[in-house]
C-alpha positions in Angstrom: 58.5 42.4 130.8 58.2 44.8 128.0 60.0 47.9 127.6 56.7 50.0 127.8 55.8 48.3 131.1 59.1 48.6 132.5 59.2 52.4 131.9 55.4 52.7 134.0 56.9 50.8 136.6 60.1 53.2 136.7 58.3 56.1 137.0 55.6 54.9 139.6 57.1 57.2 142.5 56.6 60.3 140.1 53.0 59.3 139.2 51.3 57.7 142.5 48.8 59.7 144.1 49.3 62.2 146.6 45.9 62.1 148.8 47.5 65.2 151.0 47.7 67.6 147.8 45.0 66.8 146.3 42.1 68.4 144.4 38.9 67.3 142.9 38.0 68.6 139.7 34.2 68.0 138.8 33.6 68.6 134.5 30.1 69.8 132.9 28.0 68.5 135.6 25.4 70.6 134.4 21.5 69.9 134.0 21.4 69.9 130.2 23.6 67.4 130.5 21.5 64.9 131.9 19.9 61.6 130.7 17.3 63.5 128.5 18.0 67.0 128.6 18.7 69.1 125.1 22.1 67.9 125.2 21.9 65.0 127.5 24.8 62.5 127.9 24.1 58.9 128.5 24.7 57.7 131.9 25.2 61.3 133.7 22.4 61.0 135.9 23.5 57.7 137.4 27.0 58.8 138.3 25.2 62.0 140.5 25.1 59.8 143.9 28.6 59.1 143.5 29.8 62.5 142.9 27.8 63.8 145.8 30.2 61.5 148.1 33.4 62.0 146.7 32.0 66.0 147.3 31.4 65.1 150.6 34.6 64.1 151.8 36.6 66.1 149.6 34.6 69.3 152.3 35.1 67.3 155.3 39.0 67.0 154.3 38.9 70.7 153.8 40.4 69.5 150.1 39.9 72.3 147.1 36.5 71.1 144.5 36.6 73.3 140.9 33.6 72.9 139.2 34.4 73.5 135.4 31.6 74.4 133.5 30.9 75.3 130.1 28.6 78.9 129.4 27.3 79.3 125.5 25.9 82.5 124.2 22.6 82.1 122.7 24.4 84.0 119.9 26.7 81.5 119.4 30.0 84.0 119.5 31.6 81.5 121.9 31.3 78.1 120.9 33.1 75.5 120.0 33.2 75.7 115.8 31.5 71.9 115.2 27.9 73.0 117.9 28.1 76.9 116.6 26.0 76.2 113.7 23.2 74.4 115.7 23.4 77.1 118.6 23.4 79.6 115.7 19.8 77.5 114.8 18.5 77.8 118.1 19.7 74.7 120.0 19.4 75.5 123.5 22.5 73.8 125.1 24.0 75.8 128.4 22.7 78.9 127.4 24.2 81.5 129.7 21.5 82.5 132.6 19.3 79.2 132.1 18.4 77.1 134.2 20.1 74.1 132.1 23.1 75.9 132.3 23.0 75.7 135.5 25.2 73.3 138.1 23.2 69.7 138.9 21.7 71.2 142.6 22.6 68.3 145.3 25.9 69.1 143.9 26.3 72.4 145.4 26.8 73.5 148.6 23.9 75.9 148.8 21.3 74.2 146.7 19.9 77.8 145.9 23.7 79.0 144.3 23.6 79.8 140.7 26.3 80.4 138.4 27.5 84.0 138.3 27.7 83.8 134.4 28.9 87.7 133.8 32.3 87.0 136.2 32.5 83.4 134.6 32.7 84.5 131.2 35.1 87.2 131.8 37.6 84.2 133.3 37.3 85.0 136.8 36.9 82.4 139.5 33.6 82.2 141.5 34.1 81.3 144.7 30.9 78.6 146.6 32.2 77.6 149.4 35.7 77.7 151.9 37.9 75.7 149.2 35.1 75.3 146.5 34.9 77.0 143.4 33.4 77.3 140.0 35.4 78.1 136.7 34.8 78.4 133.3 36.0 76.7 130.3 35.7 77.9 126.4 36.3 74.4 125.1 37.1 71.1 125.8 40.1 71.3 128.0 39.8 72.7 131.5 43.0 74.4 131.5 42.3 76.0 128.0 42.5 79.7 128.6 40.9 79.5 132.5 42.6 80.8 135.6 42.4 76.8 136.5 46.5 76.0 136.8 47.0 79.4 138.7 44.6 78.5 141.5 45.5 74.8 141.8 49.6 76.2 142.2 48.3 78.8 144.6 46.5 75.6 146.6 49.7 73.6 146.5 48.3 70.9 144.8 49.8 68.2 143.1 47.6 65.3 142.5 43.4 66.1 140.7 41.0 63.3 141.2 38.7 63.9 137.6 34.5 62.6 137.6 31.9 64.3 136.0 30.3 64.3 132.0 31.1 63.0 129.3 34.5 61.2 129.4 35.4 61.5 125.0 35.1 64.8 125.6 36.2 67.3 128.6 37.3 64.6 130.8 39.8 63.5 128.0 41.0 67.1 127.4 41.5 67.9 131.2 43.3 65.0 131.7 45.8 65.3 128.9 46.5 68.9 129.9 47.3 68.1 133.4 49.6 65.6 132.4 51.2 67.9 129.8 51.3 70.5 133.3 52.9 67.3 135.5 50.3 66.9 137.5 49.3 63.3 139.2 46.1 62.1 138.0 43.5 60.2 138.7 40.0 59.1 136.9 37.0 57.9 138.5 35.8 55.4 136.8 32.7 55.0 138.3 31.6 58.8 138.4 32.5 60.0 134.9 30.0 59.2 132.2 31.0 57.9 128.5 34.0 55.7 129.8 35.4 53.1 128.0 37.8 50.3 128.2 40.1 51.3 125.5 39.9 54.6 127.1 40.8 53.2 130.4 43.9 51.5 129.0 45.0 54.5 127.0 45.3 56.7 130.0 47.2 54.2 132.4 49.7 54.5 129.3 50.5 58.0 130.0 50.2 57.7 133.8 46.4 58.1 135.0 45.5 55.9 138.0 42.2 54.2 137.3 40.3 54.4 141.1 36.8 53.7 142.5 35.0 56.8 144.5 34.7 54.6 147.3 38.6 54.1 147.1 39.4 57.5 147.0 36.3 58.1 149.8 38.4 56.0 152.0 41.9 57.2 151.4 40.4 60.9 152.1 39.1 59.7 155.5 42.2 57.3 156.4 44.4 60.6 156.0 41.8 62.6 158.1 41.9 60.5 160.6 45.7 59.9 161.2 46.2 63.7 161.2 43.9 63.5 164.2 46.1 60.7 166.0 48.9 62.7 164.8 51.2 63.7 168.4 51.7 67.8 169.5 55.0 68.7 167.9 57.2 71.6 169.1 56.6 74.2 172.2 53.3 73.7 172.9 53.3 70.3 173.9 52.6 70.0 177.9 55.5 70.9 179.6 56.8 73.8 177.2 53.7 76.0 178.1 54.1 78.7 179.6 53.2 78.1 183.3 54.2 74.5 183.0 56.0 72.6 185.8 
């Protein structure tokens, strides 16, 4: 066995998944960044099913969702320095208040919710939903200047399940930033656009667990459902009541 793959296996108890403290964090799942949209991203569009499922049982698990999004000024004043020019020229790629900006709609909770872009951009949280939120993100990264690893502490959470668009880019950054913050990690492979195998292999070498939505689906409901089998602890069991015989 190799020195590299003896050192994963070493440190499997510190980076296995922890499906009762997790999060899902869903990137740029935004309509311009669609199959065919002014900044469309191959393969986004197909990977929208999936995410609505893993969104689904993330609410039914009462589990915290962050949508990260990104906001650009038609100005240009806060973009990232290699798209500035072309927003400079006019391109119109998640321009704040329009409706490409805007989160893909069967992935909200309230279809009619839009992005409260003033509050965004000034870095605070928008809140969707009982343990659903929406976050800004000035660059790549989803922890780059956002209130992101605040919240997630706050929501004792130790493991983030990562999907969304476009995998070379924000999916990359996130992920490398959570590890750097000791988080437990974990990509959806099918329900993250861009992926690659080279990519796949270079993040199981610093710890990411590679998982299908469906796997992750049905470790959400297999915890759900021994928490409901789970026996009455402590005084209020039958015969502690008060009144009881």
């Amino acid at each position: 066995m190799s020195q590299e793959l003896s050192l994963v296996s070493f440190m499997d108890h510190y980076i296995a998944p922890d499906f009762a403290a997790v999060a899902l964090i869903v990137i740029d799942m935004q309509r311009d960044f669609l199959d065919g949209q002014p900044a469309g991203v191959a393969g986004t569009v197909a990977i929208v099913p999936r995410i609505v499922r893993l969104l689904q049982a993330f609410r039914e698990a009462e589990r915290p969702i962050i949508h990260v999004v990104r906001i650009y000024l038609a100005d240009g004043s806060n973009v990232d320095l290699c798209r500035r020019a072309a927003v400079e020229r006019g391109a119109s790629w998640v321009l704040a208040d329009s409706l490409g900006c805007e989160i893909v709609p069967e992935l909200l909770p309230d279809r009619f919710s839009r992005l409260e872009t003033a509050r965004l951009l000034a870095g605070q949280i928008q809140y969707l939903w009982p343990h659903e939120v929406v976050i800004y993100k000035p660059r790549w990264g989803a922890f780059y200047r956002t209130p992101l690893e605040d919240y997630l502490h706050r929501a004792h959470v130790s493991t983030l399940i990562i999907c969304g668009c476009n995998f070379p880019n924000c999916p990359r950054a996130t992920l490398y930033e959570a590890s750097e913050r000791d988080f437990r990690l974990v990509l959806v492979e099918d329900a993250v656009s861009g992926l690659y195998e080279q990519g796949k292999q270079e993040l199981r070498s610093i710890g990411v667990s590679i998982m299908k939505s469906a796997e992750i689906v049905a470790e959400l409901r297999r915890l759900k459902a021994e928490a409901g089998k789970a026996p009455l602890e402590g005084p209020e069991v039958a015969g502690d009541k008060p009144g009881g015989g």
